[in-house]
C-alpha positions in Angstrom: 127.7 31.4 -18.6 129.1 32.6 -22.0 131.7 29.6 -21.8 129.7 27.1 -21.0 130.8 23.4 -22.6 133.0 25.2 -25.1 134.6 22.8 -27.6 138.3 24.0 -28.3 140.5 21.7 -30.7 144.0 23.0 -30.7 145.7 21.2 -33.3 149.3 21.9 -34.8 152.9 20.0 -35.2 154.5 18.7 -32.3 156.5 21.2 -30.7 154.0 24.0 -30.6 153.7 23.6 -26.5 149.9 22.1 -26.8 150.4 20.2 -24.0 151.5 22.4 -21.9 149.0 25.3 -22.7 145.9 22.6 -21.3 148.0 22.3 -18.4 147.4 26.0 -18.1 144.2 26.0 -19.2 142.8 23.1 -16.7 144.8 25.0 -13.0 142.9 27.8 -14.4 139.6 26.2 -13.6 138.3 24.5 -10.1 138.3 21.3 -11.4 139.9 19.1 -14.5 140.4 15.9 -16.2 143.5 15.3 -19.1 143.6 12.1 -20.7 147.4 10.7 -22.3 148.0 8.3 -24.7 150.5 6.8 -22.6 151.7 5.9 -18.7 154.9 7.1 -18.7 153.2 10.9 -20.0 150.9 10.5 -17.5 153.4 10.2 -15.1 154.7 13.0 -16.5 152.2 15.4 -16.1 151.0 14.3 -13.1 154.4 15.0 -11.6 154.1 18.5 -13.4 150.7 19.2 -11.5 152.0 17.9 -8.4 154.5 20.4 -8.3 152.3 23.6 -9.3 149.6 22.3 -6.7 150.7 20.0 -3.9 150.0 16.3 -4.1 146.9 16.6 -2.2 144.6 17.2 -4.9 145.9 15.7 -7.6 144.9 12.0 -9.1 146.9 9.4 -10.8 144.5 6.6 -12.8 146.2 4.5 -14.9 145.4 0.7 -16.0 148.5 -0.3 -13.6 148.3 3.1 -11.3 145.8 4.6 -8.9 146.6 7.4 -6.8 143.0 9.0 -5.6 143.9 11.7 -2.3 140.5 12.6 -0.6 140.5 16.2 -1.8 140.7 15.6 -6.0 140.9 18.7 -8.1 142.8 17.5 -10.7 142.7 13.9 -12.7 145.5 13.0 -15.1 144.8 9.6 -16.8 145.8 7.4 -19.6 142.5 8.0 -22.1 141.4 4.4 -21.8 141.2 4.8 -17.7 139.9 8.4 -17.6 137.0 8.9 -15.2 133.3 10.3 -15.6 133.5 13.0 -12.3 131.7 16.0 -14.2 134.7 18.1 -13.7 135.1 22.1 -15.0 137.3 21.3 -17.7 138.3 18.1 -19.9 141.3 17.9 -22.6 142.2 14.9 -24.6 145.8 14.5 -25.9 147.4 13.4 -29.1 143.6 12.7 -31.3 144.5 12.2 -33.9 145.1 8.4 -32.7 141.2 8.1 -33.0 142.2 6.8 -36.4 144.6 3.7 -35.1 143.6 0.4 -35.6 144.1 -1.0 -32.1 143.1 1.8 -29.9 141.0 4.2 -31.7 137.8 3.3 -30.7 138.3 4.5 -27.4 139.7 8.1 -28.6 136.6 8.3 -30.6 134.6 7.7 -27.6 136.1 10.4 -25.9 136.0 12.5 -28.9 132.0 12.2 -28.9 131.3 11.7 -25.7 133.6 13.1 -22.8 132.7 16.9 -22.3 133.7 19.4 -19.2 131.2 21.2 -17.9 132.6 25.0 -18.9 135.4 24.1 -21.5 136.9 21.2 -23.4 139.7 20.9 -25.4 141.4 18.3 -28.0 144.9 18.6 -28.8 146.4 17.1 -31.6 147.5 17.2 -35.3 146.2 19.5 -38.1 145.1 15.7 -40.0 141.8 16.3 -37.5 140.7 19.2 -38.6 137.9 17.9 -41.2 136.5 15.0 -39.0 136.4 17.5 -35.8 134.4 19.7 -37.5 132.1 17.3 -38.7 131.6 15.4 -35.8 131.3 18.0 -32.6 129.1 20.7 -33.6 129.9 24.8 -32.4 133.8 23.4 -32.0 136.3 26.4 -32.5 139.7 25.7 -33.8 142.8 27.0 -32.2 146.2 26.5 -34.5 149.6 26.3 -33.0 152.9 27.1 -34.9 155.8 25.0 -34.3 158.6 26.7 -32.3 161.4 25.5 -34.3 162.1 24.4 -37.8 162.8 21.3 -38.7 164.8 20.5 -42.0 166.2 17.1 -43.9 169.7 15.8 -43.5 170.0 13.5 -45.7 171.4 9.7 -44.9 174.0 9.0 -42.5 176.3 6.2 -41.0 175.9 5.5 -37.4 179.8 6.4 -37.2 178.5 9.7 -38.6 175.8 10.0 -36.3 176.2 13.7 -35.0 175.5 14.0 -30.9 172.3 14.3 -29.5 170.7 12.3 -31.8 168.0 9.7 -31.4 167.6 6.7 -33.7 164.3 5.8 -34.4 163.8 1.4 -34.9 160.5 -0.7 -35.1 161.3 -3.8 -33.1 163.3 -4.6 -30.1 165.5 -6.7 -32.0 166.7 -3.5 -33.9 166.4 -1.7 -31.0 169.4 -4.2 -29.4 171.7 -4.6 -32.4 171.6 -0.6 -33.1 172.6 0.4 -29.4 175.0 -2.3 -29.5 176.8 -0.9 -32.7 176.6 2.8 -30.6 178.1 1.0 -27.8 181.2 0.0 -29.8 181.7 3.0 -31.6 179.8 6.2 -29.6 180.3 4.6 -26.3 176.2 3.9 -25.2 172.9 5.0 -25.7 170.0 5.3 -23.9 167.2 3.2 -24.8 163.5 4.2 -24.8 160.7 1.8 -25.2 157.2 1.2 -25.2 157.3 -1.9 -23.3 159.5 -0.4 -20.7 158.0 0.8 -17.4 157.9 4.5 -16.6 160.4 4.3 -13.9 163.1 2.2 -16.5 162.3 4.9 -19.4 162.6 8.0 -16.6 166.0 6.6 -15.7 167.2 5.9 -19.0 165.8 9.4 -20.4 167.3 11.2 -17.4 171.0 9.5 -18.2 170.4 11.1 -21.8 169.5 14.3 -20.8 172.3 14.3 -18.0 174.7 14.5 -21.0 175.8 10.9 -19.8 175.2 9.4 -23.4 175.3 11.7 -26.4 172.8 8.7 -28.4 169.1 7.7 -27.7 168.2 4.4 -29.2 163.8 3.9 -29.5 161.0 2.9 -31.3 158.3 5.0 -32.1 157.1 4.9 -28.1 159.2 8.4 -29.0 157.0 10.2 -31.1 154.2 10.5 -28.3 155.1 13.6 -26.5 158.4 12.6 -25.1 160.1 16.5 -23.9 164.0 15.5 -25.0 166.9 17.3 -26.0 167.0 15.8 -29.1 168.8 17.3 -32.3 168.5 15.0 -34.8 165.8 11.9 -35.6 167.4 9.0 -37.6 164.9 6.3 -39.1 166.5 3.3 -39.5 163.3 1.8 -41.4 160.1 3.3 -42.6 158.3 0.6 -42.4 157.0 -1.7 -39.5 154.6 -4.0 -38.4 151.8 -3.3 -36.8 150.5 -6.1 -35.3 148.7 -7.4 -38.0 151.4 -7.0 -41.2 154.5 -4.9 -42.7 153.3 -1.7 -44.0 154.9 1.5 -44.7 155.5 3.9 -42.4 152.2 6.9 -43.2 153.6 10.3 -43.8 152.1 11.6 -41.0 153.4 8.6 -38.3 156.9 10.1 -40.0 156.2 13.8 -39.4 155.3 12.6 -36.0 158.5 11.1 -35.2 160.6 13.6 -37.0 159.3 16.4 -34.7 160.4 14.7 -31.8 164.1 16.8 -33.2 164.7 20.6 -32.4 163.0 21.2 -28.4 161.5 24.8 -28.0 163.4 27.2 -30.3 166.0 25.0 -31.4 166.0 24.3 -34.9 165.8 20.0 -35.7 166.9 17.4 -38.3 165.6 14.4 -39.7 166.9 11.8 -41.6 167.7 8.1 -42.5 170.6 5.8 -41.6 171.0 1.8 -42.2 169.3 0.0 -45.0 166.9 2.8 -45.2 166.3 4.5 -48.2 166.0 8.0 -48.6 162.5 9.9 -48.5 161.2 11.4 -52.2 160.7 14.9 -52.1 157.3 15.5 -51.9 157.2 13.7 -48.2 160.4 15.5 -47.2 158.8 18.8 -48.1 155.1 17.4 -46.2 157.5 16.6 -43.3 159.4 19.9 -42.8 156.0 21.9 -43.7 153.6 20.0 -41.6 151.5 19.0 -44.6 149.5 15.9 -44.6 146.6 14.6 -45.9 143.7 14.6 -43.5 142.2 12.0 -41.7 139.2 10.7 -42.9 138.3 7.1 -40.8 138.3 7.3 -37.3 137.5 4.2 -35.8 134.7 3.7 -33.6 132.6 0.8 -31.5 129.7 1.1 -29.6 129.7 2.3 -25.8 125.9 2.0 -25.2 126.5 -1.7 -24.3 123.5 -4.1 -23.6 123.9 -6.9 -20.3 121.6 -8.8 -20.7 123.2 -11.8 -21.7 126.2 -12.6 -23.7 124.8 -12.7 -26.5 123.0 -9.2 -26.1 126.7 -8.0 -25.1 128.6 -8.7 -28.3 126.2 -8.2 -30.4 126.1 -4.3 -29.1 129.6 -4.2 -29.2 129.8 -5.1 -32.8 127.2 -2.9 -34.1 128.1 -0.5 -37.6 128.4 3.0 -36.9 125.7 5.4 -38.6 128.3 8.1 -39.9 130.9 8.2 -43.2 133.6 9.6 -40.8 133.2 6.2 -38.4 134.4 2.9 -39.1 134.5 -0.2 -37.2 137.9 -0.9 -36.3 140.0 -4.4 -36.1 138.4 -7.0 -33.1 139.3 -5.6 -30.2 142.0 -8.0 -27.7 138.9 -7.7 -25.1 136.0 -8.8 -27.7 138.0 -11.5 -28.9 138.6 -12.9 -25.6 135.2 -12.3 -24.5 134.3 -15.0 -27.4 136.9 -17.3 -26.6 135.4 -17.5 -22.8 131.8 -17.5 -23.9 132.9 -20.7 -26.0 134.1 -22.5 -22.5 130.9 -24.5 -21.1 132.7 -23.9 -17.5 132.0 -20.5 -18.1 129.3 -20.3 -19.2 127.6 -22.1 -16.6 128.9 -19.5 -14.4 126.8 -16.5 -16.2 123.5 -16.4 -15.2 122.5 -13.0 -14.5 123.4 -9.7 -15.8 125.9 -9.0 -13.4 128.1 -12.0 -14.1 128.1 -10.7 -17.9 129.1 -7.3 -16.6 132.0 -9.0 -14.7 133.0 -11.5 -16.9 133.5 -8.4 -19.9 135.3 -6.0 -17.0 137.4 -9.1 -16.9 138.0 -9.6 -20.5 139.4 -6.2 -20.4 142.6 -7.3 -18.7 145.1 -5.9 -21.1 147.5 -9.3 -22.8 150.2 -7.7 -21.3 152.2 -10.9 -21.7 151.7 -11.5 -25.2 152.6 -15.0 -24.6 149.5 -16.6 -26.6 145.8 -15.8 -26.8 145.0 -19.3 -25.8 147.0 -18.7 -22.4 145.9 -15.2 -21.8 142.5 -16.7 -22.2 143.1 -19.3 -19.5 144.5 -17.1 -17.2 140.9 -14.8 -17.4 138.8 -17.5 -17.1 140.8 -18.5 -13.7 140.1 -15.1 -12.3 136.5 -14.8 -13.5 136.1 -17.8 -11.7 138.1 -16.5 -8.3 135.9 -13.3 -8.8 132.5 -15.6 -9.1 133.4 -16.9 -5.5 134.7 -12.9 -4.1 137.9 -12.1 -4.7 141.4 -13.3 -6.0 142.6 -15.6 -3.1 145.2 -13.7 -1.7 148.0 -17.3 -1.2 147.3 -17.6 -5.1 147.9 -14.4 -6.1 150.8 -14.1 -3.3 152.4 -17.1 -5.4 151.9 -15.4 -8.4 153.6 -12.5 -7.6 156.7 -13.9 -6.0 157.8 -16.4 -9.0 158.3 -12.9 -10.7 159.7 -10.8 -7.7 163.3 -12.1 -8.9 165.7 -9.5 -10.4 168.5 -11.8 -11.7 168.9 -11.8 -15.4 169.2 -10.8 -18.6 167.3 -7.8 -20.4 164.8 -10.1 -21.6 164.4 -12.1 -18.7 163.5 -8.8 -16.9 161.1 -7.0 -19.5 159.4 -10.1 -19.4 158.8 -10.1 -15.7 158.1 -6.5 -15.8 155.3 -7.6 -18.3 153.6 -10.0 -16.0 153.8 -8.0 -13.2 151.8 -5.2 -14.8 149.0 -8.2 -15.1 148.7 -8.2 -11.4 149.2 -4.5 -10.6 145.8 -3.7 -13.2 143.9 -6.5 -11.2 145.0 -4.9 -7.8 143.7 -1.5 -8.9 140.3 -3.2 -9.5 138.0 -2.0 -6.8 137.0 -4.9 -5.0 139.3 -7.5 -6.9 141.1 -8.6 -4.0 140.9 -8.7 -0.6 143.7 -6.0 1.0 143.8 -3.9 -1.9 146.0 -1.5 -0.4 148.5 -4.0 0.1 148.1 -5.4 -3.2 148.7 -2.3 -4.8 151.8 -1.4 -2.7 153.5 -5.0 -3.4 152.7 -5.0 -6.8 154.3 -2.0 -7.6 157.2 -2.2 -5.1 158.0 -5.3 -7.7 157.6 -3.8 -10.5 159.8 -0.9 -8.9 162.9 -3.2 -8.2 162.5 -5.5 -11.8 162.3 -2.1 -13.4 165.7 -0.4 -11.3 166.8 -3.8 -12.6 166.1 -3.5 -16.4 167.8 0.3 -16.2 170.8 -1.2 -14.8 170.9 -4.1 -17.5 170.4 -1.9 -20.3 173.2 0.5 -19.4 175.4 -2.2 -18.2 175.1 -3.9 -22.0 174.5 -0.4 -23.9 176.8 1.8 -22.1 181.0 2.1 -21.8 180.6 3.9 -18.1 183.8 4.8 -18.5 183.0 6.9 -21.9 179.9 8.2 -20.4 181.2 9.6 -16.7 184.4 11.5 -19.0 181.7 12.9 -21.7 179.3 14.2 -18.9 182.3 15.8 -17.1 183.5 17.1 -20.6 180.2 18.7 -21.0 179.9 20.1 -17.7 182.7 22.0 -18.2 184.2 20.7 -14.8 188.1 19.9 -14.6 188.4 16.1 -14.7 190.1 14.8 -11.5 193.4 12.7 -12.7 195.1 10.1 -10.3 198.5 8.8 -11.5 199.8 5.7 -9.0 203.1 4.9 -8.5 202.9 2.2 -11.1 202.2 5.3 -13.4 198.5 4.4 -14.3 196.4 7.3 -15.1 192.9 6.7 -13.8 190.4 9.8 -15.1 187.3 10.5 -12.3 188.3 6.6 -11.0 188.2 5.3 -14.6 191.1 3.5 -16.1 192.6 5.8 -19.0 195.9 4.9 -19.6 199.9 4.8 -18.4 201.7 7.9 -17.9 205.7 7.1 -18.6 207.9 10.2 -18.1 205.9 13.1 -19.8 204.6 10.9 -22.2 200.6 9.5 -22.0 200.1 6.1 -23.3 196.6 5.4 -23.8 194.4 2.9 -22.7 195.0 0.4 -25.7 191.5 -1.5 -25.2 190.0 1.7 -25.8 189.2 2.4 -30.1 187.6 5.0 -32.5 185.2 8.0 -30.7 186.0 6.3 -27.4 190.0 6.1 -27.6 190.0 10.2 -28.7 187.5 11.3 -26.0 189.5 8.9 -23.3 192.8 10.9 -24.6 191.1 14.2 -24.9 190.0 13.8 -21.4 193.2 12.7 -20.0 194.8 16.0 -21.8 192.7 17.8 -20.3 192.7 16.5 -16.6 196.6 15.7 -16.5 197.8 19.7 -17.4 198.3 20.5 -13.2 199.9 16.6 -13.4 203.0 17.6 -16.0 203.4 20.8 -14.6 204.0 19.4 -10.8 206.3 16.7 -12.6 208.2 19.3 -14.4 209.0 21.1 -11.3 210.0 17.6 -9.5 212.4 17.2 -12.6 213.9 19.9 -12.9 214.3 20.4 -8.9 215.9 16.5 -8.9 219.7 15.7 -8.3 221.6 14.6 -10.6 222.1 11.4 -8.9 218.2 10.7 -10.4 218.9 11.1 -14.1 221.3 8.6 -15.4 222.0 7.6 -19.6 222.2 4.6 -21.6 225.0 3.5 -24.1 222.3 4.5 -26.9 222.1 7.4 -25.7 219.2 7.4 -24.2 218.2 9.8 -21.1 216.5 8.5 -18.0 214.7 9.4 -14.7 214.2 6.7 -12.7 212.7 4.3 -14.8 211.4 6.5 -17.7 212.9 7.7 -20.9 213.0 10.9 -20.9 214.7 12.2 -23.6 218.1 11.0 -26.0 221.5 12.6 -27.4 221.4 14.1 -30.4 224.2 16.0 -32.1 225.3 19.1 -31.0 227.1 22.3 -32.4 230.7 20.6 -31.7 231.8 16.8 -30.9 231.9 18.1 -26.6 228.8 19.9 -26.6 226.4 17.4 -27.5 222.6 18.6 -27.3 218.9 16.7 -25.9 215.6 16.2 -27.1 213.1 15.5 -24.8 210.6 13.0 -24.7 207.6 15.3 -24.1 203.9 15.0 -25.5 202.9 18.2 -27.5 199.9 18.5 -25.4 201.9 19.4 -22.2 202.5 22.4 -23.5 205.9 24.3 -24.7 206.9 25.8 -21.3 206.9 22.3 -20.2 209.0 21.0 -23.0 211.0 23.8 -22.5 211.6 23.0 -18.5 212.3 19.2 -19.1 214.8 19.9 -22.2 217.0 22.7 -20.3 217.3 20.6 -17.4 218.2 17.4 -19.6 220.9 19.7 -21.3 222.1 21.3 -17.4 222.4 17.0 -16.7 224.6 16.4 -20.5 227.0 19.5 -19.9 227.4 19.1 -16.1 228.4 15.0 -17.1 230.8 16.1 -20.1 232.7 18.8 -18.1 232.6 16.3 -15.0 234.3 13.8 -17.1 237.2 15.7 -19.0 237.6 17.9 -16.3 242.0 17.5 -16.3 
C-alpha cells in the first residue's frame, strides 16, 4: 500500500485543533494508539472516543488507570504507558517535550521507535521541525495555523483582572495566596493543578466553564492541552523551578502558556500581573507570532536494556547516544533508585537471576509520587520488591496501607497529600500479577482516590470560592431571572443566598459583602426584586389609611418602614411628600408610592381643619 508507515509531523501553535484532527485521523483507521502527556488529557480523549464509538472498544492505560474491554480498537495512553499492539495508526502528542529534562527520554523513544503499521503522526510545536527531519527519515510535514490571534496586554492588577481570565503561578504556595486574593476581591476561582487528580481538576474546570467563577487560578499543568474558555493568560512570574534550580521561564514554555488564551476563533490576550515584570519586545512579538528558536537537544537514554545482572542493567541504561541531536538527560527518579537498592546487601542477595533484575528495575519504576524523600521512597520499593520475591503484595498489608489514607477529613493539604499516596497503590494494582485480586485492588484503589479527590474539589471551592458570589454570577450569565424571597423580617435572600434587608422600597445591602462582590450582590438583587416592588407598590397604594401613620419630624410610615417625609408645599395647608424610593425601582413606582403618600397628607389635613 501507497501509505504504508507514513511519518506525518503536524506541528503548529496551540490552538490549531492538532489534537483533534489525530482523533480523526486514528477512527479513520481499524485500529490506533495516541499517546498524552498527561492523565487528566487522557481522560479526556478517551471520554471523546468513547462517545464517537461505544466503550467497548476503547482502552484506558495510564500509570494509575487501566481500562482494557475484550474487543480493543482504540488505545489512548499517557506516552510513558503506551503499548506495543501493532496497531493501524500511532500519534504522539505535544513532542516537542522530547527536549525536557525529566521526561524526555521517553518522548524520544517514541519519537524513534513507536511506528503504526499504515500511518503515524507527531503533533506538536514548529521548535521540532529541524530535529524531526533529521532524525525520521521520508517524514512529511503538515503545518497548522492558529485559529485565533493572540496579542499583549500589557501588566495588570488582580483587581483589574478582566473575566475569564486564568492566572498562570509556579508553585502551590502562589497558587493558594493568588486564589485567595481572587476570593476577596472576584469572589473565587477555580484552581487547576498538576498534582490534582483528574476527577478534582474535571470538577473544578467544569465550575469554570459553568460560568460559576469568572477566574482560573494554575500552574503551568495549563499549557498542556487543557480545551478552556479562557480570554486572557496572566503570568504572575516567568520564572520557576524545575526541580533542580530557578531558571527563567524559555520563550517557547511562554508561548505555550500564553496560547492557552482565545479558544477556536476567539481572539486571546496575554500578559503579566504581580511582581512580574513586563516582557521585552522581541519575546512579545515571538509570542504573538509563534516564533521560536528551534530545538536542538532532545534528550535520550537507551531502550535496548541488557538483564543480565545489575551491573549489565545500568550500565546499558547509561550509555552516550551516537547522534549531535541526542543528549543524555538528568538521572532518571527510576535509575537513581535502582542504585540506591543495588547498594542494599538485603537486596541484593535477593537478585540472582535475570528475572529478579527485570523485576527489581519494573519496580524501581514506581513513580515518587509522594515526594516525601528519596531515602523513604527507596525503602518503600525495596519492601515491595521483597513482597514480589515471595508472589505478590500481601493483600492484609496492602489492605492497611490503603485504609490509613481512605480518610477524607481535612485540610487542602492534608488531602492532596493522601491523594498522592493513593496514586502509589493504584500504579502497583495495575501491575499484572502485583497482587493477588487485582480486580479488587484496582476498584478500591480508585474508589479512594474517587472520594479524597470529591473531597479536595469541595475544599478548594469551600476556601477559594464566595458560593454566594458564584450561584448570582452563573445566574447573571445565564440570563435567567433570579428568584428573590423577602421574609417577614424583610431579609432579601437572592436564589437562597443572603443579599440584604429590604425596608420600605428601599434595599439595604448585605454589609459583609465589599468591592466586585457587594455590586454584583446589589446588581443581582435589582434585578431579581423588580416583580417584588411592583407587588408592594400595589399593596401600598391599595392600603387603608389606618396603615400609614407620621412622625412629629415629619416622617411618613407604613407599618414599620419609612416611607417617605414632609417637605414644603405650594402653601402653609398643602404641604407636599417625597418618597423614600430606590431609583432602581423604577419611576412608575416612585410615582405610585408618592401620589399615594400625598392622597394620605391631604386626606389628614382636610380631616383635621375640617370646621
Amino acid at each position: 500500500m501507497q501509505d504504508k508507515s507514513r511519518v506525518t509531523a503536524v506541528l503548529g501553535p496551540t490552538n490549531t485543533g492538532k489534537t483533534h484532527y489525530a482523533i480523526e485521523r486514528m477512527l479513520a483507521h481499524r485500529t490506533g494508539v495516541i499517546g498524552l502527556p498527561l492523565r487528566l488529557l487522557a481522560r479526556e480523549v478517551y471520554d471523546r472516543i468513547v462517545k464517537a464509538r461505544g466503550p467497548s472498544v476503547v482502552a484506558l492505560v495510564t500509570g494509575e488507570e487501566r481500562i482494557v474491554p475484550e474487543r480493543v480498537k482504540y488505545w489512548v495512553a499517557t506516552t510513558e504507558a503506551m503499548p506495543e499492539v501493532g496497531a493501524d495508526f500511532v500519534a504522539i502528542d505535544e513532542i516537542q517535550l522530547c527536549a525536557d529534562p525529566d521526561r524526555g527520554h521517553v518522548f524520544t523513544d517514541r519519537l524513534l521507535n513507536m511506528r503504526g503499521l499504515h500511518e503515524t503522526m507527531l503533533l506538536g510545536s514548529d521548535t521540532m521541525r529541524p530535529a524531526i527531519a533529521a532524525l525520521v527519515p521520508g517524514v512529511q510535514f503538515m503545518r497548522r495555523e492558529r485559529f485565533s490571534t493572540l496579542s499583549w496586554a500589557g501588566s495588570k492588577k488582580i483587581s483589574r483582572m478582566p473575566p475569564r481570565s486564568a492566572i498562570v503561578c509556579f508553585s502551590v504556595e502562589e497558587v493558594y495566596a493568588t486564589a485567595e486574593l481572587i476570593r476577596r476581591q472576584k469572589g473565587g476561582c477555580a484552581v487547576v493543578m498538576g498534582a490534582l487528580s483528574p476527577r478534582t481538576r474535571n470538577a473544578q474546570v467544569a465550575m469554570y466553564q459553568a460560568g460559576e467563577v469568572d477566574y482560573l487560578v494554575a500552574t503551568d499543568a495549563i499549557g498542556m492541552g487543557l480545551n478552556l474558555d479562557i480570554r486572557h493568560i496572566a503570568f504572575s512570574a516567568t520564572e520557576k523551578f524545575d526541580g533542580r534550580r530557578y531558571r527563567p521561564l524559555f520563550p517557547h514554555e511562554l508561548g505555550q502558556i500564553a496560547g492557552r488564551a482565545g479558544r477556536h476563533t476567539e481572539p486571546g490576550t496575554f500578559g503579566v500581573t504581580g511582581d512580574a515584570g513586563p516582557l521585552d519586545e522581541g519575546l512579545i512579538g515571538a509570542i504573538e507570532n509563534h516564533r521560536f528558536a528551534p530545538i536542538s537537544r532532545l534528550m535520550w537514554r537507551n531502550s535496548a536494556l541488557e538483564f543480565g545482572t545489575i551491573e549489565r542493567l545500568i550500565a546499558s541504561l547509561e550509555t552516550m547516544p551516537q547522534s549531535e541531536w541526542l543528549s543524555r538527560g538528568r538521572e532518571a527518579d527510576d535509575l537513581r533508585a535502582l542504585k540506591a537498592l543495588t547498594a542494599l546487601p538485603e537486596i541484593r542477595d535477593l537478585v540472582t537471576h535475570p528475572k529478579d533484575v527485570r523485576l527489581l528495575w519494573d519496580v524501581c519504576r514506581i513513580p515518587d509520587f509522594r515526594s516525601i524523600s528519596a531515602g523513604e521512597h527507596s525503602t518503600l520499593l525495596a519492601r515491595i520488591f521483597g513482597f514480589l520475591r515471595e508472589g505478590s503484595v500481601p493483600g492484609d498489608w496492602l489492605a492497611e496501607q490503603v485504609r490509613r489514607i481512605d480518610r477524607v477529613q481535612g485540610d487542602i493539604d492534608t488531602l492532596s497529600k493522601r491523594l498522592a499516596y493513593i496514586r502509589t497503590w493504584t500504579y502497583v494494582a495495575q501491575r499484572s500479577g502485583w497482587v493477588s485480586d487485582e480486580s479488587h485492588w484496582r476498584a478500591e484503589t480508585r474508589a479512594v482516590e474517587d472520594r479524597l479527590s470529591d473531597a479536595l474539589h469541595a475544599a478548594l471551592t469551600q476556601r477559594f470560592v464566595d458560593r454566594r458570589t458564584s450561584v448570582l454570577l452563573r445566574r447573571l450569565k445565564q440570563k435567567e431571572s433570579l428568584l428573590a424571597e423577602v421574609n417577614d423580617k424583610g431579609e432579601v435572600t437572592v436564589e437562597g443566598e443572603f443579599a440584604g434587608r429590604l425596608e420600605g422600597f428601599r434595599f439595604l445591602a448585605d454589609p459583609n459583602a465589599t468591592g466586585d462582590e457587594a455590586r454584583m450582590l446589589q446588581r443581582a438583587a435589582y434585578e431579581a426584586l423588580r416583580p417584588e416592588f411592583h407587588l408592594r407598590a400595589d399593596r401600598f397604594y391599595n392600603a387603608p389609611d389606618t396603615e400609614l401613620d407620621f412622625t412629629e419630624q415629619g416622617g411618613l410610615m407604613w407599618g414599620s418602614f419609612a416611607v417617605g417625609k414632609l417637605v414644603k408645599g405650594a402653601e402653609p395647608m398643602k404641604p407636599g411628600v417625597e418618597p423614600f424610593v430606590d431609583e432602581e425601582a423604577g419611576p412608575d413606582i416612585i410615582e405610585k408610592v408618592r401620589r399615594r403618600l400625598q392622597h394620605f397628607i391631604d386626606r389628614k389635613v382636610a380631616t383635621a381643619f375640617e370646621p
